[in-house]
C-alpha positions in Angstrom: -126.5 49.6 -37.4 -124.2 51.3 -35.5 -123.4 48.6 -33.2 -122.1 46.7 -36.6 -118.8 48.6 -36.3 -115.6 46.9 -35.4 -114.5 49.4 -32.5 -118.1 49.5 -31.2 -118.1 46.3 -30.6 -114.7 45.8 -28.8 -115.4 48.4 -26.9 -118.7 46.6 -26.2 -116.7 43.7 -24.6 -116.7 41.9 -27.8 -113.9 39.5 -28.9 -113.5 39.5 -33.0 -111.2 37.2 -35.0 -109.8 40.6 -36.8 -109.2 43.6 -33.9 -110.6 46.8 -35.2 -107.6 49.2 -35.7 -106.8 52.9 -36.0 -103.2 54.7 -35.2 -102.9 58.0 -32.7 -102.0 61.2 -34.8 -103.2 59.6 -37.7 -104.0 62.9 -39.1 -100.7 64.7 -39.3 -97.8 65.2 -40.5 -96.2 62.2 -42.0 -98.6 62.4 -44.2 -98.1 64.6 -47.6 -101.6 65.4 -47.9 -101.6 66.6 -44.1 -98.5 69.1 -45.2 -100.7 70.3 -48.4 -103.4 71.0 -45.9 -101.8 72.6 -43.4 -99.8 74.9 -45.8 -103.7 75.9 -47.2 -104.4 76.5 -43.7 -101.3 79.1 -43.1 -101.0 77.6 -39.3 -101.7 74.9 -36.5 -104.2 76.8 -35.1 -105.9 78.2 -37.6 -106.1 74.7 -39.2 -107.5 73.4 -36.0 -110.4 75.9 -35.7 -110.7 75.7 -39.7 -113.8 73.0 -39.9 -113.8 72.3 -43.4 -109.9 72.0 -43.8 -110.0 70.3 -40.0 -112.5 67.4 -41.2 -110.3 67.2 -44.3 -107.2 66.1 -42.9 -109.4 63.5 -40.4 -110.2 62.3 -43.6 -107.1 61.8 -45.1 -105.8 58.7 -43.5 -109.4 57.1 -43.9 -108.9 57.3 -47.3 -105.8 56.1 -47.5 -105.6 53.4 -45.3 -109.4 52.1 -44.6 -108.8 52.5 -40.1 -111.7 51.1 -38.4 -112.0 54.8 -36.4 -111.4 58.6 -37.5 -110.2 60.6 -34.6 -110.9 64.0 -34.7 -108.3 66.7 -35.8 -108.0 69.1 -32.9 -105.5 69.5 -29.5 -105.2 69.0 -26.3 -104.2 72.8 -25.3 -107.9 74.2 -27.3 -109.2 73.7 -23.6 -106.6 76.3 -21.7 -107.2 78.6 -24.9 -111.2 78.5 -24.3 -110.1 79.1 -20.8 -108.8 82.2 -21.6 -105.1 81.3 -21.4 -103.3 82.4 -24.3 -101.9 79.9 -26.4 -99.6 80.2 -29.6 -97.4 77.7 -31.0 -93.0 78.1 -31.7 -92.2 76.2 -35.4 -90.0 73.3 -34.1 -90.7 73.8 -30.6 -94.1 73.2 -30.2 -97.1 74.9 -27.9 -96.6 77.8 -25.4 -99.5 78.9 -23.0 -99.3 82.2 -20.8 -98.7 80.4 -17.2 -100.8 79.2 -14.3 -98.6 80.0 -10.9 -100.7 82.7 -8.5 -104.2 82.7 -7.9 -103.8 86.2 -9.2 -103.3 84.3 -12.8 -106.0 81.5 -11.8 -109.0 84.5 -11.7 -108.1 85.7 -15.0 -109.5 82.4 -16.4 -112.9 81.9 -17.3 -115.8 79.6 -16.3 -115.8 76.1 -17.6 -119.2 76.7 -18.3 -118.0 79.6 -21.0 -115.7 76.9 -23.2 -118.3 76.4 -26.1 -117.6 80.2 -27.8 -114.5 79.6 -28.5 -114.7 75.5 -29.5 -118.1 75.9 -31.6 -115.7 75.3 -35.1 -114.7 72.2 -32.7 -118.6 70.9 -32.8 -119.0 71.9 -36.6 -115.7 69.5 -37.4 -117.4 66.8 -35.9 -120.9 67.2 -37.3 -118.9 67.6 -41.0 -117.5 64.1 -40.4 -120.5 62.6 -39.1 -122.1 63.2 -42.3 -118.6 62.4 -44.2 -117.0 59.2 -42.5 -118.4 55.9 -44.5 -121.0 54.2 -42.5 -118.7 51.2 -40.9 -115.5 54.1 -39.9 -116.5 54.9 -35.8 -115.8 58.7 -35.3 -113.9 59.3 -32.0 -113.8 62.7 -30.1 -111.2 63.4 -27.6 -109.9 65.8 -25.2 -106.3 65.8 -22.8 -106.8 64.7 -19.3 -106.8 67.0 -16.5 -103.3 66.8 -15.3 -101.8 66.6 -18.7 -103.6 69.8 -19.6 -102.6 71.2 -16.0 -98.8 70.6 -16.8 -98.7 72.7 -19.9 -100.6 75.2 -18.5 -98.4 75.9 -15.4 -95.4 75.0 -17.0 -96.7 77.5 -19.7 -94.6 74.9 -22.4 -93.9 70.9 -22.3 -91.2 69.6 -19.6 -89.4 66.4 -20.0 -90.2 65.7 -16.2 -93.6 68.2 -15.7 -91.6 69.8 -12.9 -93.3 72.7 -12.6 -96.1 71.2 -12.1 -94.9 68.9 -9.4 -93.6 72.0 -7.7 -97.4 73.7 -7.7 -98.9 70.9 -6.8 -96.8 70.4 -3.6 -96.2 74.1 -2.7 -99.7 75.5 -3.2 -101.9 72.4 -3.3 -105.3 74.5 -3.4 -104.3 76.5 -5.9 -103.3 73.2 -8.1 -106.5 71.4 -6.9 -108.2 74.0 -8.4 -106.7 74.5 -12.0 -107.3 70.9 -12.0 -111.5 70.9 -11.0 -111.4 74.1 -13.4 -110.0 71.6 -16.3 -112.4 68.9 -15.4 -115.4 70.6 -15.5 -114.4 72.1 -19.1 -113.3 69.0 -20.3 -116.7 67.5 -19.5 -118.7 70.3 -21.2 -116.3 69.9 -24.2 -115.9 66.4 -24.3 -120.2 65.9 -24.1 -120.7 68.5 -26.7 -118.5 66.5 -29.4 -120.9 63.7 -28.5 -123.7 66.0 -29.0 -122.5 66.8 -32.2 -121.6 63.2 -33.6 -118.8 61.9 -31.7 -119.5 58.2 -31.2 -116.5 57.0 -28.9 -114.5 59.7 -26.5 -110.8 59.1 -25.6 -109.3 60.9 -22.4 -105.6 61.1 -23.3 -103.7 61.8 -20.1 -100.2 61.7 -21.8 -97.9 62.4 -18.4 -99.7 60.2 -16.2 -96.5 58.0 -15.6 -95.3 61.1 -13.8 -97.7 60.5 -10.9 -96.5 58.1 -8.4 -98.1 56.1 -5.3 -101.0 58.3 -4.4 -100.9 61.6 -6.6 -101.7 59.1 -9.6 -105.5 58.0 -7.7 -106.0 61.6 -6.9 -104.9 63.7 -9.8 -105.1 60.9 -12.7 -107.6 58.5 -12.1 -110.0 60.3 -10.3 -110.2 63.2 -12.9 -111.3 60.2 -15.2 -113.5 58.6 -13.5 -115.1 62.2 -12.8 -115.0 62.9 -16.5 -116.4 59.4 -17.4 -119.3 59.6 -14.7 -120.5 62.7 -15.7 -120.6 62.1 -19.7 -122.2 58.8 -19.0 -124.8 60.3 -17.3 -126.0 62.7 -19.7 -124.9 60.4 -22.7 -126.0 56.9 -21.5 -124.1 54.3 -23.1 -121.4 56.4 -24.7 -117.9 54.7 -24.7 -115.1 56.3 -23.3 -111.4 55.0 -23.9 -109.0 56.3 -21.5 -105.5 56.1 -21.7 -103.2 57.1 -18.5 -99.5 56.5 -20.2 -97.2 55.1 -18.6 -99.1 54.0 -16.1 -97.3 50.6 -15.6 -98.7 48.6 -12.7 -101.6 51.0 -12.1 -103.1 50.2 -15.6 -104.4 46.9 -13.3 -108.0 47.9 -12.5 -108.0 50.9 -13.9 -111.3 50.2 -16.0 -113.2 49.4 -12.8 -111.8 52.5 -11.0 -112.6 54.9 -13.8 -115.3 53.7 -15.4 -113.8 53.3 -18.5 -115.0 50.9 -21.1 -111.4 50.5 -22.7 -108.0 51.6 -21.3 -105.4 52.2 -23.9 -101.9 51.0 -23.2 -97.9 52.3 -23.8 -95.6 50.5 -25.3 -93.6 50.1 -22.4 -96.4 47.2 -20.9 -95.6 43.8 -21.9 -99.0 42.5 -23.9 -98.9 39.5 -22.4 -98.6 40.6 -19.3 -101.4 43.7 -20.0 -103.6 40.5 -21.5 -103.6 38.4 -18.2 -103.7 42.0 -15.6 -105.7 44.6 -17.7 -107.5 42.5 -20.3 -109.3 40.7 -18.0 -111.4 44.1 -17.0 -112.5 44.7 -20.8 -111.4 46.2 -23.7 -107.9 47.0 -24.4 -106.2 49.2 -27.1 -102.4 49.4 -27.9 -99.7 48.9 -28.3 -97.1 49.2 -30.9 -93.9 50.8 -30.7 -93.9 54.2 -32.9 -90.6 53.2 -33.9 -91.9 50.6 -36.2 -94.0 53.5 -38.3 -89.6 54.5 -39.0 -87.7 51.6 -39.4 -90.7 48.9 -40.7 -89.2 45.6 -42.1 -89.2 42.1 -40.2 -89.5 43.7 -36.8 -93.0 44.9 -37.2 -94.4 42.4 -38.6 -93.2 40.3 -36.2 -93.9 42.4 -33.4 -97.7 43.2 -34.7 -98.5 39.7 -34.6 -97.2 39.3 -31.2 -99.6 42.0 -30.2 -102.4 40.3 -32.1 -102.1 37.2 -30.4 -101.5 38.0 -27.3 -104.8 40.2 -27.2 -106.7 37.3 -29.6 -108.7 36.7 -26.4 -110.3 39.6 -25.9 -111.6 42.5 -26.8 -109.4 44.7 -28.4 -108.3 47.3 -30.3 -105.2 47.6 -32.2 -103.4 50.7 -31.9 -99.7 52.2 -31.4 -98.3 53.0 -27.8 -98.0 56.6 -28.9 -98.8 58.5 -31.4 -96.8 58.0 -35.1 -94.0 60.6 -35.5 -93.5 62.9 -38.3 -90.5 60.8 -39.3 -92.8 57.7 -40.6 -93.2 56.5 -43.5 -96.7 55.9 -45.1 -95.5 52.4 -46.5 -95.1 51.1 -43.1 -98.4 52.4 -41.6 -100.1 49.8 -44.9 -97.9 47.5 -44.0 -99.3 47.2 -40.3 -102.1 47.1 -41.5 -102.3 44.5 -43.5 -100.3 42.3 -40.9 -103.0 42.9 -38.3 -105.8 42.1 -41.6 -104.2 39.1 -42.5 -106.3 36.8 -40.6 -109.7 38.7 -42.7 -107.8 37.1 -45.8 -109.7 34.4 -47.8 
């Protein structure tokens, strides 16, 4: 049965008629129901590590809108927090993370091996949507890629250019090399325990990988993922894994058969012609509309949808955003999307 599913089967190498689609952050808060939620919840946090009210707003947008995949509710920076770094977040700023600079700071971290304590209401959100998601929706786990996670947790916030972390990285390159193997190796025991509980697809979101240039991006992006993907493969034997190193550019060429991923998700920034003829060709492919269009709607998405559409019709693929939709967006525009990449099912 499962194999029946639209993104299991893209991600299978298949080509369909209709690409599968689901939106990043689709669970959050442009959504009114998300709001209502997260009031109930009090916080981010606690809404996070809150199963029932977690699997709820995954939920939400399935209801709504039908997506071919639920993502799990949940963040990146749970990972440094299981670590043992502490973690709070600033309304209207966003996260902040005790930092990462000394080895003296390194050793008060934990084990990767001692991440499961604190994420066990992690594993209970997925095995609540396991049971709750209709039979054709795919539920997809995820976790932040190793440098992403690393840049927030030296920078102890997010930078626009993840300076800090460039700094580390060049003035105490063990140390750095180190956070980063520490990340890994908890992102594999995290990411294979969400498969364990019912995850059915895993995406590795490494959101400032366009910050890595020439070789620092094989090193510190891509081999992370292919570590990450070699290991969960092995103990989960056929488990798809979606990786998406944003902003890549030219290094999303032959990044499947590097990593080992089965799909690479792709920016905005990528031509899709140009990521059909260069990336495509490797397997599955998942992007890539402007966020934008979630705001301002009208001709300019539909038009720009159906580029997308046909320049991946091909194939396999998965149609997604480039990022993930803004608090700013309006619902109307996500159904209209929708229904422009549908249109083809019509009749």
């Amino acid at each position: 049965m499962g194999q029946q599913k639209t993104i299991l089967r893209a991600l299978a190498g298949e080509t369909q008629d209709v690409p599968p689609i689901w939106m990043m952050r689709q669970a959050g808060r442009y959504l009114p129901e998300y709001r209502a939620t997260r009031a109930q919840a009090g916080d981010f946090l606690s809404l996070c590590y809150n199963p029932e009210l977690a699997a709820e707003v995954t939920l939400q947008p399935i209801r709504r809108y039908g997506f071919d995949a639920a993502i799990l509710f949940a963040d990146i920076l749970l990972v440094p927090q299981a670590l043992g770094a502490d973690l709070w977040f600033v309304t209207g700023e966003g996260p902040r993370l005790s930092t990462i600079t000394s080895e003296a700071d390194f050793a008060k971290l934990g084990p990767a091996s001692d991440v499961h304590e604190t994420l066990n209401p992690i594993y209970e959100t997925v095995r609540i949507l396991s049971r709750a998601l209709p039979s054709e929706t795919t539920l997809i786990g995820f976790a932040g890629a190793p440098w992403t996670v690393a840049t927030y947790m030296i920078a102890g916030r997010g930078t626009p250019d993840q300076g800090p972390a460039h700094a580390l990285r060049m003035e105490n390159t063990a140390l750095f090399e180190a956070l980063l193997s520490r990340i890994t190796q908890a992102t594999i025991a995290y990411l294979s325990a969400q498969i364990e509980a019912g995850a059915e697809v895993v995406k590795i979101f490494d959101s400032w990988a366009g910050s890595l240039k020439g070789d620092a991006f094989e090193k510190y992006a891509l081999e992370p993922a292919r570590e990450i993907t070699a290991a969960l493969k092995a103990r989960h034997p056929g488990i798809p894994i979606i990786g998406f190193p944003r902003e890549a550019g030219e290094k999303y060429v032959g990044f499947h058969a590097a990593s080992g991923v089965d799909c690479v998700a792709l920016d905005n920034s990528v031509d899709p012609e140009w990521a059909a003829a260069h990336v495509q060709v490797d397997g599955c492919v998942q992007g890539n509309l402007a966020s934008r269009h979630m705001v301002t709607g009208g001709d300019e998405l539909v038009t720009d949808t159906r580029r997308i559409v046909k320049a991946f019709s091909k194939g396999p693929h998965i149609f997604n955003l480039g990022h993930g939709i803004t608090p700013d967006a309006d619902p109307e525009n996500v159904q209209l999307m929708i229904d422009t990449v549908r249109e083809g099912a019509v009749g």
